[in-house]
FIVO-638163 format. One record per residue (C-alpha): y, z, x; residue in one letter. Coordinates in steps of 0.1 Angstrom, whole numbers. Example, Ala and Ser with C-alpha at 12.3 -4.5 7.8 and 13.67 -1.06 7.14 Angstrom:
2
REC     yy     zz     xx  rest
REC    -45     78    123     A
REC    -11     71    137     S
***
This chain:
423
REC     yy     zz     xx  rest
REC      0      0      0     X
REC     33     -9     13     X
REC     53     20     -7     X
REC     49     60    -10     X
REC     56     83    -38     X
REC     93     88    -24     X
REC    100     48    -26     X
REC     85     47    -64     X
REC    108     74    -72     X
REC    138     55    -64     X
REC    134     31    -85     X
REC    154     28   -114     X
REC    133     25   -145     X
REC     99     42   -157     X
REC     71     13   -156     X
REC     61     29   -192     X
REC     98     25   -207     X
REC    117     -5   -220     X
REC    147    -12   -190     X
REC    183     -9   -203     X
REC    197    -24   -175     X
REC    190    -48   -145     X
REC    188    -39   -111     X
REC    215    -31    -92     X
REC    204    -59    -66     X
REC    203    -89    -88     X
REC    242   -107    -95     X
REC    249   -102   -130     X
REC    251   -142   -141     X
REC    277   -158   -158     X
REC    275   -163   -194     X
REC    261   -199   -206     X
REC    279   -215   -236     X
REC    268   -244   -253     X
REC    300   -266   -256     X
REC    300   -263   -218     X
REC    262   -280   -213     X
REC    277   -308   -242     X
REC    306   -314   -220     X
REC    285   -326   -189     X
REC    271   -363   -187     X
REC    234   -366   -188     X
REC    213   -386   -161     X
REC    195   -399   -185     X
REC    186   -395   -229     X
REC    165   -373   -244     X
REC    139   -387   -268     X
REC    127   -372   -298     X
REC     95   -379   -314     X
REC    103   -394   -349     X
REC    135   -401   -340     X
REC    131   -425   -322     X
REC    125   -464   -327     X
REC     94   -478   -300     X
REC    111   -514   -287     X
REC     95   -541   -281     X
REC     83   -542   -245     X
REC    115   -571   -229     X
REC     89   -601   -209     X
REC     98   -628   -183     X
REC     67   -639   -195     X
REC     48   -630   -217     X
REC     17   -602   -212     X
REC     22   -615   -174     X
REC     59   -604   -162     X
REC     83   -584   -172     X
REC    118   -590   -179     X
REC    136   -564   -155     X
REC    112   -544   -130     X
REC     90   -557   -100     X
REC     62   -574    -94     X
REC     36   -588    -61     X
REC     22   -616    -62     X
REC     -7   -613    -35     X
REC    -32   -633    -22     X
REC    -55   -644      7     X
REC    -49   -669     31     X
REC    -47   -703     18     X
REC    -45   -692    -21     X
REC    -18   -713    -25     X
REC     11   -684    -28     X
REC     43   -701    -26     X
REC     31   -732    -46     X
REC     22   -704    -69     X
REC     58   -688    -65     X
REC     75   -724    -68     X
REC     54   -732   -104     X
REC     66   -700   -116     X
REC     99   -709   -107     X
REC    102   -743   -124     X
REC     85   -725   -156     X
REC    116   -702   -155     X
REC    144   -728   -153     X
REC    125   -754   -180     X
REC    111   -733   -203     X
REC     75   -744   -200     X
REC     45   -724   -202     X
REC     34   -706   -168     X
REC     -7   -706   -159     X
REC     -8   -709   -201     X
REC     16   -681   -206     X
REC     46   -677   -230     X
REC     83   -678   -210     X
REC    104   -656   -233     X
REC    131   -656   -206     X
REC    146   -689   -186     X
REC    170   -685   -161     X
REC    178   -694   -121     X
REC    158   -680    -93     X
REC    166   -670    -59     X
REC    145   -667    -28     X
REC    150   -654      3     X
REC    121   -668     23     X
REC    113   -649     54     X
REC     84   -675     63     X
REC     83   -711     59     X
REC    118   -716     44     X
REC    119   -752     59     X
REC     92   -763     37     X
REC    109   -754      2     X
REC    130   -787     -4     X
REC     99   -809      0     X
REC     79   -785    -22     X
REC    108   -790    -47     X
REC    105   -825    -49     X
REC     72   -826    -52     X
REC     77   -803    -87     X
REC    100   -831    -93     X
REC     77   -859    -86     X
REC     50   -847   -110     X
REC     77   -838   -133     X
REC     77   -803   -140     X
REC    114   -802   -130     X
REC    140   -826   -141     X
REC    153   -851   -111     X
REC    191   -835   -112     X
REC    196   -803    -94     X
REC    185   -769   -106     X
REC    190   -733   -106     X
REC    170   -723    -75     X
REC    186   -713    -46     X
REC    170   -700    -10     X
REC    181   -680     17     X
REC    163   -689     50     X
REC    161   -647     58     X
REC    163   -616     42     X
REC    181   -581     53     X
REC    151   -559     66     X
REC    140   -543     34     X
REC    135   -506     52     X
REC    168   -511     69     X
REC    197   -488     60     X
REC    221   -509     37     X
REC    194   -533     28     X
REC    203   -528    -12     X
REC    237   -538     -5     X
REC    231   -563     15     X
REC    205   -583    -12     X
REC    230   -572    -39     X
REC    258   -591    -22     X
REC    239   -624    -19     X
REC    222   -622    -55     X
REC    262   -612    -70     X
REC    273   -645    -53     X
REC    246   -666    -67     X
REC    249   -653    -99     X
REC    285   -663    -99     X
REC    276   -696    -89     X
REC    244   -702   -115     X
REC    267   -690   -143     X
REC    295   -713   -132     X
REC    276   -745   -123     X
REC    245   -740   -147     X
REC    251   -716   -176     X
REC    221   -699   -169     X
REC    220   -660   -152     X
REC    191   -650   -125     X
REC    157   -642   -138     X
REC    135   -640   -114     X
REC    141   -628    -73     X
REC    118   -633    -50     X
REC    107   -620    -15     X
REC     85   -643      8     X
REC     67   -626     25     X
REC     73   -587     21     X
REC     59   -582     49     X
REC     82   -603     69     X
REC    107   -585     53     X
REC    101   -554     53     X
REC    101   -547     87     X
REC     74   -521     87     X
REC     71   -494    114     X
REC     35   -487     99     X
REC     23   -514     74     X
REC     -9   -487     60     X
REC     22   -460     56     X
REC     25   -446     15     X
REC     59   -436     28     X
REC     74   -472     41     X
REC     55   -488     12     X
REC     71   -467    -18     X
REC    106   -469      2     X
REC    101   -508      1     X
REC     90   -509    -34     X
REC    124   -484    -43     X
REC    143   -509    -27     X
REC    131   -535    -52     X
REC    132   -518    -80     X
REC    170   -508    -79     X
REC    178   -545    -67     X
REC    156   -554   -107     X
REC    175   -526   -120     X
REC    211   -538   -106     X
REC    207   -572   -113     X
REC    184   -570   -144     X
REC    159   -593   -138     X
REC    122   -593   -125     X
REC    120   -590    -85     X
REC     87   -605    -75     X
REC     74   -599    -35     X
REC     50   -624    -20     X
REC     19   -602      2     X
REC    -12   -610     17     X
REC    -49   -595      9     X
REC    -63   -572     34     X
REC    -97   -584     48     X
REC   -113   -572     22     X
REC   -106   -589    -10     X
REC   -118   -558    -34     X
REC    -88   -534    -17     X
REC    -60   -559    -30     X
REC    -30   -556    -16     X
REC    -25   -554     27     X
REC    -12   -525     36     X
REC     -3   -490     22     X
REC    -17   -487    -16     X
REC     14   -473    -31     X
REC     29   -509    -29     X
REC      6   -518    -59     X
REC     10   -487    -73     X
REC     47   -488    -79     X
REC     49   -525    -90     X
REC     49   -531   -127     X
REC     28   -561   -124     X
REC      2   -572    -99     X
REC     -9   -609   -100     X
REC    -40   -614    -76     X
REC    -48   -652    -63     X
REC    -83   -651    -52     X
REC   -111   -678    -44     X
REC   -137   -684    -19     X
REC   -125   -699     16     X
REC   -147   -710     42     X
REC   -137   -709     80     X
REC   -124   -743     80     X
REC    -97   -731     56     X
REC   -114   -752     27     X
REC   -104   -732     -6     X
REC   -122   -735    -38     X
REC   -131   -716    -69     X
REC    -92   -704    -71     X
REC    -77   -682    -99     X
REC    -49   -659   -105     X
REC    -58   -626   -115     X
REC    -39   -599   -136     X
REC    -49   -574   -117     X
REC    -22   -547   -131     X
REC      1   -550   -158     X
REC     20   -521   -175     X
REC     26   -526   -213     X
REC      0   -555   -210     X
REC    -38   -563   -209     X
REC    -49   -567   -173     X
REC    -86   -584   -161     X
REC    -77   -617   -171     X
REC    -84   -646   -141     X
REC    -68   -682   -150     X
REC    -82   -709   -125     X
REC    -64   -733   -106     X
REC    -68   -767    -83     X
REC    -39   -782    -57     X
REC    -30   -813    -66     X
REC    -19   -832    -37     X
REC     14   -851    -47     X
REC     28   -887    -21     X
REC     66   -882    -18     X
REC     72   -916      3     X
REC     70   -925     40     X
REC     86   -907     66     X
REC    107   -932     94     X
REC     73   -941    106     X
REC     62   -955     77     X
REC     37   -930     71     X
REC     33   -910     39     X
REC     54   -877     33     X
REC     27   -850      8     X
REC     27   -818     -7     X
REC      6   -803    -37     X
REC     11   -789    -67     X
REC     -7   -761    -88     X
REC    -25   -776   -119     X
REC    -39   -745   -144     X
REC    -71   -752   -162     X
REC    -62   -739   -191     X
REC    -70   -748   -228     X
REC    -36   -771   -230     X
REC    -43   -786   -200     X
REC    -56   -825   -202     X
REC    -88   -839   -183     X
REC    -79   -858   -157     X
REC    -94   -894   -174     X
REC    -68   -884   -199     X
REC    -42   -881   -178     X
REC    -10   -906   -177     X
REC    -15   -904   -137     X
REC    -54   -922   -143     X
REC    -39   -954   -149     X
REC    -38   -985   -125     X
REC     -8  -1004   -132     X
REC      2  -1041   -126     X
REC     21  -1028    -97     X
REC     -6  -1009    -81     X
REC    -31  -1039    -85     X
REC    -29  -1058    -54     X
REC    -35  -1023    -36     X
REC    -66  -1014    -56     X
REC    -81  -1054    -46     X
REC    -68  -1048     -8     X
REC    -90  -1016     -9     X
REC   -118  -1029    -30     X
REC   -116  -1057      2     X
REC   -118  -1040     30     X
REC   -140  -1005     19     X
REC   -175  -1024     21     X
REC   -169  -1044     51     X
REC   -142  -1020     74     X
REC   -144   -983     58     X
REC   -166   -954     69     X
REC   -181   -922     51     X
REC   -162   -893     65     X
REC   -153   -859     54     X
REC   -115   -860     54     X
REC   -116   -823     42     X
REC   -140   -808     68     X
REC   -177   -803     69     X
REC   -176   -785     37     X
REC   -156   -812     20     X
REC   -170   -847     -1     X
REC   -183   -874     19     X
REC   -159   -902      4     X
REC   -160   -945     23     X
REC   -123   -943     39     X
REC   -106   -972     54     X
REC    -78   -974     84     X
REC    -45   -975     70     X
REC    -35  -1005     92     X
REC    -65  -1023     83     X
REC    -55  -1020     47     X
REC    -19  -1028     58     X
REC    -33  -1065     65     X
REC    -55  -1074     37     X
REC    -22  -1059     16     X
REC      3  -1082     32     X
REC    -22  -1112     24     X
REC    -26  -1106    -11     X
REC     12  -1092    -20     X
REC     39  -1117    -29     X
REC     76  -1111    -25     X
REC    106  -1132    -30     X
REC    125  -1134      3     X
REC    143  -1158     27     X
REC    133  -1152     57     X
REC     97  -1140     77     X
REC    118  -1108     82     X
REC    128  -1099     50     X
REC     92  -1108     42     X
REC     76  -1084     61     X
REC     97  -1056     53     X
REC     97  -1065     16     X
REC     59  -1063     17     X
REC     64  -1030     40     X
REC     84  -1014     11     X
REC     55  -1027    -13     X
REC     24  -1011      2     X
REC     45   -977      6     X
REC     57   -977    -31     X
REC     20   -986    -40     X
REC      3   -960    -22     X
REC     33   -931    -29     X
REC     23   -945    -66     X
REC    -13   -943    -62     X
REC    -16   -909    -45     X
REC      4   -891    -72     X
REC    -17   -906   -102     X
REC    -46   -894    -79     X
REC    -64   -932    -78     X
REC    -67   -928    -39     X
REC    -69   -900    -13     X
REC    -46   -902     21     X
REC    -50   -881     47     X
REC    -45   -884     83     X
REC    -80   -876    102     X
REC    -83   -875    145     X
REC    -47   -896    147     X
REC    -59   -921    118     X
REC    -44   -926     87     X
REC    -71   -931     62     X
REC    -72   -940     28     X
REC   -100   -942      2     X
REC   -103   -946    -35     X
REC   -110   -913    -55     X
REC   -131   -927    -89     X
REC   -164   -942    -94     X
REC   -152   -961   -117     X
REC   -123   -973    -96     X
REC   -150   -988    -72     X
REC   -148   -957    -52     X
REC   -181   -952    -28     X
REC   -198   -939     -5     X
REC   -221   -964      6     X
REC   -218  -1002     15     X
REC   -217  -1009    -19     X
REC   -192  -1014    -41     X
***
């Protein structure tokens, strides 16, 4: 015992009576009124049961997004995560359905793309070529960096940029921000100590007040760990403070060949998660560089319920344009092409031909008005590229260049495409 019978007798009330007073020791404390607790601002409201009205849950996109809050979009290597980023974003600015899902909010986006930045503008095209984006400009915007997320000021450094494009989107479009998005966050972050809860929440924080701020959905780009079933790289808590998780998974072989690809909804707050939508890359021809060889890219294509086969698709069609290239490469296949596997060892044997030997039999069978043997040739030049640019995006014939070779082939049976000497 740490007291004696002289200590319990000094202290000022019997243990068996009611006490009148406090102890001496303790601060008498100042009287509370009520009108003074009215009089001070509240952080945030009360809510009382019954009193209050349950609001619809505000989307981006329906069941998938939401409206203001954040959001990773995470994947393995090779899943296809910027295409992905880039679909969403033309979904955003047209209105059109995203992976099969309902946009309830358009708007502009705004990237800042801490990898790969120099690849955007041809990646826009391509959305442009297959005609998920109009041909004029649009509301999307990059920044080729972005402030180091952990990085003292970072908040008011990503405010600043996404004030002045908001300016600009409502001056030149009509249209606010809807969507933000990081590429990568790791890049950006600038972690100490990728696998730290602490870094990972403080990175996530930093999102959500830049959603909150801006009002509008701030979506980071990530990577997989090595294994697939962990999700996310890196410290847990990332996925744990996002409001949505959207997993792109599939199997890859070492090659880097992907197949069996499909977004999964791997967390959703307010919404059903589980759900996997599968997808394909559809490789799109943007022209010819200065060389005369052709510029590509890819697109996503959903296999959802809405979306056409590909016989049924306006893209299966030979024209009368594209004619004298389908009887060049119907010409020179049996006698000049070879069975490779322009994909890898995992990929299709498909009969490919040389580009240049196709180049010949072309300029024999193409006619052109000109005056002279040089207009001619370049005419005919102009031809085979429109033709093949044509041909590539309707998915009638594969390109791809193979051990310094540009090599062509034809991608239907019932094109006439083969693998054997026979056609």
């Amino acid at each position: 015992m740490s007291g004696t019978e002289e200590d319990d007798d000094d202290v000022p009330w019997d243990d068996d009576e009611p006490m009148d007073e406090a102890p001496p020791w303790v601060d008498e404390a100042p009287p509370i009124e009520l009108d003074d607790i009215a009089d001070k601002p509240q952080r945030s409201p009360i809510f009382w049961d019954g009193k209050t009205t349950m609001p619809d849950t505000p989307w981006l996109v329906k069941r998938l997004l939401p409206e203001v809050g954040t959001a990773l979009l995470s994947g393995q290597w090779g899943m296809l995560k910027t295409f992905t980023l880039l679909d969403l974003a033309a979904s955003l600015i047209t209105g059109n359905p995203f992976a099969g899902y309902r946009v309830v909010r358009k708007g502009g986006v705004l990237v800042f793309a801490a990898e790969g930045a120099y690849e955007l503008p041809k990646r826009i095209k391509g959305l442009k070529s297959c005609g998920k984006l109009p041909d004029e400009p649009q509301p999307i915007c990059w920044q080729d960096s972005c402030p180091p997320l952990l990085s003292k000021g970072a908040i008011d450094e990503l405010m600043h940029v996404a004030m002045q494009v908001q300016q600009q989107m409502q001056k030149d479009y009509g249209v606010q921000l809807a969507l933000i998005a990081i590429d990568t966050v790791a890049s950006a972050a600038n972690f100490k100590d990728e696998n730290s809860s602490a870094e990972g929440q403080a990175m996530m924080n930093v999102l959500a007040e830049l959603a909150r701020r801006m009002k509008c959905c701030v979506i980071g780009v990530d990577h997989f760990g090595k294994a697939v079933e962990t999700g996310t790289r890196g410290a847990s808590s990332k996925e744990a403070a996002a409001d949505a998780v959207l997993a792109l998974i599939g199997d890859r072989v070492v090659t880097g060949k992907v197949s069996n690809c499909r977004m999964a909804v791997r967390k959703l707050r307010g919404g059903p998660t589980g759900a996997e939508i599968r997808y394909t890359a559809r490789e799109l021809d943007l022209g010819t560089d200065r060389d005369g060889d052709p510029v590509t890219t890819m697109t996503i294509e959903w296999q959802t319920d809405a979306t056409p086969k590909a016989d049924e698709s306006k893209f299966k069609r030979w024209s009368k344009a594209l004619q004298p290239l389908r009887k060049a490469l119907l010409a020179v296949l049996p006698e000049h092409g070879s069975v490779v596997r322009p994909y890898g060892a995992e990929g299709p044997e498909v009969r490919a031909v040389d580009k240049e030997v196709l180049r010949r039999e072309f300029y024999s069978i193409a006619i052109v008005d000109s005056d002279t043997k040089e207009q001619e040739a370049e005419a005919k030049k102009k031809a085979l590229n429109r033709a093949l640019s044509g041909a590539s995006s309707g998915e009638l014939v594969g390109i791809r260049e193979v051990n310094g070779l540009t090599l062509v082939w034809l991608t239907a049976p019932e094109d006439g495409a083969s693998t054997t000497g026979e056609n």
